[in-house]
BAGUKOL-993156 format. One record per atom (N, C-alpha, C): residue number from 0; residue in one letter; x, y, z. Coordinates in Angstrom, 1 decimal. Atoms other than C-alpha are relative to their C-alpha. Example, Ala and Ser with C-alpha at 12.3 -4.5 7.8 and 13.67 -1.06 7.14 Angstrom:
2
> 0, A, 0.9, -1.2, 0.0
> 0, A, 12.3, -4.5, 7.8
> 0, A, 0.9, 1.2, 0.0
> 1, S, -0.9, -1.1, 0.0
> 1, S, 13.7, -1.1, 7.1
> 1, S, -0.8, 1.1, 0.8
***
This chain:
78
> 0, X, -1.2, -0.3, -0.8
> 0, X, 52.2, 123.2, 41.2
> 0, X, 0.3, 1.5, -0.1
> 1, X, -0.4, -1.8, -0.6
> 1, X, 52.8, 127.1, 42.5
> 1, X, 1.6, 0.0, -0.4
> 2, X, -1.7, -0.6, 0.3
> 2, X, 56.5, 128.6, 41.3
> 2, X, 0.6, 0.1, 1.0
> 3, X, -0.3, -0.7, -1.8
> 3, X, 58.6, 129.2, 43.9
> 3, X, 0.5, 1.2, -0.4
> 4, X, 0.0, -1.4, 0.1
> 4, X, 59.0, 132.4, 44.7
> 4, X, 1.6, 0.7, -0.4
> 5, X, -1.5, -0.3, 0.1
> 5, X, 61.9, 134.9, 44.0
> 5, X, 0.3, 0.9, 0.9
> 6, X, -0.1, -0.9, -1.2
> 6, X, 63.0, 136.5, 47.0
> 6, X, 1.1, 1.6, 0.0
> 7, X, -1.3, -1.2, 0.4
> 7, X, 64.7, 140.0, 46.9
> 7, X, -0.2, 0.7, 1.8
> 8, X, -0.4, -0.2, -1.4
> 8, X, 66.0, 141.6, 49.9
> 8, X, -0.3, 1.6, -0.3
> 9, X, 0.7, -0.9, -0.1
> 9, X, 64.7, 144.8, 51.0
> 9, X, 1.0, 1.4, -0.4
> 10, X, -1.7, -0.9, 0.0
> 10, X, 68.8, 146.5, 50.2
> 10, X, -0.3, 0.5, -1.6
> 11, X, 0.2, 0.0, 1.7
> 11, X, 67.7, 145.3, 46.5
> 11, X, -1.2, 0.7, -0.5
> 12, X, 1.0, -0.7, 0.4
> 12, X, 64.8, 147.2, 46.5
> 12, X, -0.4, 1.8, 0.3
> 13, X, -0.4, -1.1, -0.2
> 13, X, 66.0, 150.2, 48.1
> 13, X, 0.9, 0.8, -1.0
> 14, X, -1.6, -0.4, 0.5
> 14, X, 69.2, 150.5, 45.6
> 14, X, -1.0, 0.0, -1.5
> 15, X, 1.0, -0.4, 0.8
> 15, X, 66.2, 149.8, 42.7
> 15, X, -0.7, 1.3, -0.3
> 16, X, 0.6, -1.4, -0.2
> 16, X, 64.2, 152.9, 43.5
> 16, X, 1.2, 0.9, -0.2
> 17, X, -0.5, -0.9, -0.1
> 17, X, 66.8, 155.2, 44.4
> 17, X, 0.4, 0.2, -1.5
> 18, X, -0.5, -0.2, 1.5
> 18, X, 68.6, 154.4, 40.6
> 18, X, -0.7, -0.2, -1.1
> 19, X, 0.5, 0.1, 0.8
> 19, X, 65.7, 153.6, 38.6
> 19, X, -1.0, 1.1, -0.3
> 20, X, 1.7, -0.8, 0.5
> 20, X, 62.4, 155.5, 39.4
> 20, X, 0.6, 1.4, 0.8
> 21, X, -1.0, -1.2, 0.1
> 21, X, 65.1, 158.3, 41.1
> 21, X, 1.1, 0.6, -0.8
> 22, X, -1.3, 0.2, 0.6
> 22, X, 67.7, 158.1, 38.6
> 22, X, 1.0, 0.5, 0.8
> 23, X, -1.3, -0.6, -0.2
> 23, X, 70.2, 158.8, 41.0
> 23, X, 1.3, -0.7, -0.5
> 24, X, -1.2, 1.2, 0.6
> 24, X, 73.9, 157.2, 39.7
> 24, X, 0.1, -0.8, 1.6
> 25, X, -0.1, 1.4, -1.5
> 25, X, 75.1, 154.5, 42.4
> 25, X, 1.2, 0.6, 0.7
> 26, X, -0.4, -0.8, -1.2
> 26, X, 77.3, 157.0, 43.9
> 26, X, -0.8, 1.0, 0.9
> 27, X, 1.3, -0.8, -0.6
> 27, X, 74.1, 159.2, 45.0
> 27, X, -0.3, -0.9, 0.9
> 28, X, 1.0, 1.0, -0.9
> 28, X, 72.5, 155.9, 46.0
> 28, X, 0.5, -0.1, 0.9
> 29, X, -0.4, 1.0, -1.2
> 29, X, 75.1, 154.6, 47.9
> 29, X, 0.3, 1.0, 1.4
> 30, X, 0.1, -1.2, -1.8
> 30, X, 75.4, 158.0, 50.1
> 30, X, -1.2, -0.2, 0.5
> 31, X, 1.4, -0.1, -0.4
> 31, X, 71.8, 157.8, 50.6
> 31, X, -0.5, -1.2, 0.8
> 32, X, -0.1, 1.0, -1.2
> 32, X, 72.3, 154.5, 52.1
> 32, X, 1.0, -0.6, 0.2
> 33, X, -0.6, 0.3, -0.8
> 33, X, 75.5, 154.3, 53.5
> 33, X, 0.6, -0.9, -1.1
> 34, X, -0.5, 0.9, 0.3
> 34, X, 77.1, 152.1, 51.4
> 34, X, 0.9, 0.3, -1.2
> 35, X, -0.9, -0.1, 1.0
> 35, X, 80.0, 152.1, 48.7
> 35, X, -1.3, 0.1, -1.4
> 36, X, 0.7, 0.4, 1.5
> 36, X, 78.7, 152.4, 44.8
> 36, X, 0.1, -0.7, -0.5
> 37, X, 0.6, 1.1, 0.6
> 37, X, 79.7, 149.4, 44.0
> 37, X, -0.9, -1.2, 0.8
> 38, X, 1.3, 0.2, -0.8
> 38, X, 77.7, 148.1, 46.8
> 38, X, -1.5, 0.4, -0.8
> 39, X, 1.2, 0.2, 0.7
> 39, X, 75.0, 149.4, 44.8
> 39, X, -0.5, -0.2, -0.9
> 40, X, 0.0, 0.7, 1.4
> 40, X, 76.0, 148.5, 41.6
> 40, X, -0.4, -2.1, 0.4
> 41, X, 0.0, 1.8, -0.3
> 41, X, 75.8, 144.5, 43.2
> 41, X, -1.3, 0.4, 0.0
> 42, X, 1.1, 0.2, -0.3
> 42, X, 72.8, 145.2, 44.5
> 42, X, -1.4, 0.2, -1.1
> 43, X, 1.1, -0.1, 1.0
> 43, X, 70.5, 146.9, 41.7
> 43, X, 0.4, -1.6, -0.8
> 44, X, 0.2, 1.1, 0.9
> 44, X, 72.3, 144.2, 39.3
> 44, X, -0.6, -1.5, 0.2
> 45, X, 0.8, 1.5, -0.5
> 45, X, 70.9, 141.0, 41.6
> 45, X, -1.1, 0.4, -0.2
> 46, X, 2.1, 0.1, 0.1
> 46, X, 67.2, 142.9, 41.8
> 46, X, -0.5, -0.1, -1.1
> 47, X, 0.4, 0.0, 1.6
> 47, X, 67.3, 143.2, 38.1
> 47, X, -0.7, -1.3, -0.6
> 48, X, 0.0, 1.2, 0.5
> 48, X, 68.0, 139.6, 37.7
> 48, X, -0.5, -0.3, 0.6
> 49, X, 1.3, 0.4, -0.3
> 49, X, 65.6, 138.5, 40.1
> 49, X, -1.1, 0.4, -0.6
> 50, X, 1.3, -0.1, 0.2
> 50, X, 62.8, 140.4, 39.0
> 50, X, -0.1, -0.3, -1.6
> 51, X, 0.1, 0.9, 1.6
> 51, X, 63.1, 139.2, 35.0
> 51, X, 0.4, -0.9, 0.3
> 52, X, 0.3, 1.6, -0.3
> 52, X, 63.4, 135.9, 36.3
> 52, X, -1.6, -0.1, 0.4
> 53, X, 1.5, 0.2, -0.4
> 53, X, 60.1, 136.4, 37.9
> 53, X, -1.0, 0.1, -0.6
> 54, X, 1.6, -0.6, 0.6
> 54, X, 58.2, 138.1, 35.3
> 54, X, 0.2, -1.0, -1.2
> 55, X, 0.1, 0.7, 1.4
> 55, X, 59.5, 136.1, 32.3
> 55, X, -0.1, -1.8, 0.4
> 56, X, 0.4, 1.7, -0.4
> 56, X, 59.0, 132.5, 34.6
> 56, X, -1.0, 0.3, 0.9
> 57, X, 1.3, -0.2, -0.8
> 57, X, 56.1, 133.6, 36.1
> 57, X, -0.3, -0.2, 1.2
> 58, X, -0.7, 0.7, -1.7
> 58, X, 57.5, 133.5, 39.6
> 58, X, -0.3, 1.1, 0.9
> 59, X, 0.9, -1.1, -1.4
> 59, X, 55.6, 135.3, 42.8
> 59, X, 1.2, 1.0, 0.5
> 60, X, -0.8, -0.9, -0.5
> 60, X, 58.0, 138.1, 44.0
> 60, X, 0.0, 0.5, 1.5
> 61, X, 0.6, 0.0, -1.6
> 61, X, 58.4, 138.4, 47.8
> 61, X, 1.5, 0.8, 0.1
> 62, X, -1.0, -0.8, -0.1
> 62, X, 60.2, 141.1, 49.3
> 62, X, 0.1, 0.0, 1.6
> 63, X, 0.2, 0.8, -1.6
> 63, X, 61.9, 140.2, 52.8
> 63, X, 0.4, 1.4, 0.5
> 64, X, -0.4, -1.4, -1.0
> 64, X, 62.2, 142.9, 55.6
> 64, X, 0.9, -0.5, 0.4
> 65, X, -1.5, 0.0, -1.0
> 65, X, 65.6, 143.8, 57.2
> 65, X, -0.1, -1.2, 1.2
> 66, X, -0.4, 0.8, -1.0
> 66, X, 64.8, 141.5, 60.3
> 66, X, -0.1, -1.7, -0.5
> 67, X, -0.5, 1.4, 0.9
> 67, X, 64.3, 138.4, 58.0
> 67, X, 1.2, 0.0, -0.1
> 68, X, -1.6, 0.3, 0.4
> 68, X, 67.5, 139.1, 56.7
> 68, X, 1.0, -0.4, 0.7
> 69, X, -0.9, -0.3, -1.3
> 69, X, 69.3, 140.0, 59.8
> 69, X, -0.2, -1.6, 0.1
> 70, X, 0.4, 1.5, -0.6
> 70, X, 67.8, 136.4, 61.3
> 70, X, 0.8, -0.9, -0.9
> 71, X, -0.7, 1.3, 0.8
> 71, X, 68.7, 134.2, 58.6
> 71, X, 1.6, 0.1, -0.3
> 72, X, -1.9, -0.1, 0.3
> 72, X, 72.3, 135.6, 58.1
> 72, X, 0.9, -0.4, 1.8
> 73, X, -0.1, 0.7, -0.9
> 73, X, 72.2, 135.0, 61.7
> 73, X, 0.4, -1.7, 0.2
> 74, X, 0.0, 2.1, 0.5
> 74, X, 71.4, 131.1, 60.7
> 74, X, 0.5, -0.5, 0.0
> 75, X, -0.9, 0.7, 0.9
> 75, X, 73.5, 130.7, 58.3
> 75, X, 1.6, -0.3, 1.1
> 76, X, -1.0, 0.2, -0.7
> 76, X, 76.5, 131.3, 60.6
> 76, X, -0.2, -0.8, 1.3
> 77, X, 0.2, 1.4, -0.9
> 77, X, 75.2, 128.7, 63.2
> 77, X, 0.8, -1.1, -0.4
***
């Protein structure tokens, strides 16, 4: 039986880079994409916890593009 995956959204992988392998702080980040700092404070701390859920339960890592996102949040509000 295959793991199921852990999905991170493309915001959480954006807000990763900029504060990790950029060190900018998450008021840099969040000018750089538009968004408040603690906007990017939520965000790196969800990618975090997705991705050490994935490496320490050996869980496939899928990273969704913006129009996934868009769509399904679409969905949801159906």
């Amino acid at each position: 039986m295959t793991a199921e995956p852990v999905y991170l959204d493309v915001a959480e992988v954006e807000a990763l880079r900029l504060v990790e392998l950029e060190k900018l702080t998450c008021e840099e980040a969040g000018e750089r994409m538009n968004v408040s700092r603690n906007t990017v404070w939520r965000l790196v701390e969800s990618g975090r916890e997705k991705l050490v859920r994935a490496i320490i339960e050996g869980r496939p890592i899928i990273i969704l593009r913006e129009q996934l996102i868009e769509d399904s949040s679409a969905r949801d509000r159906r």
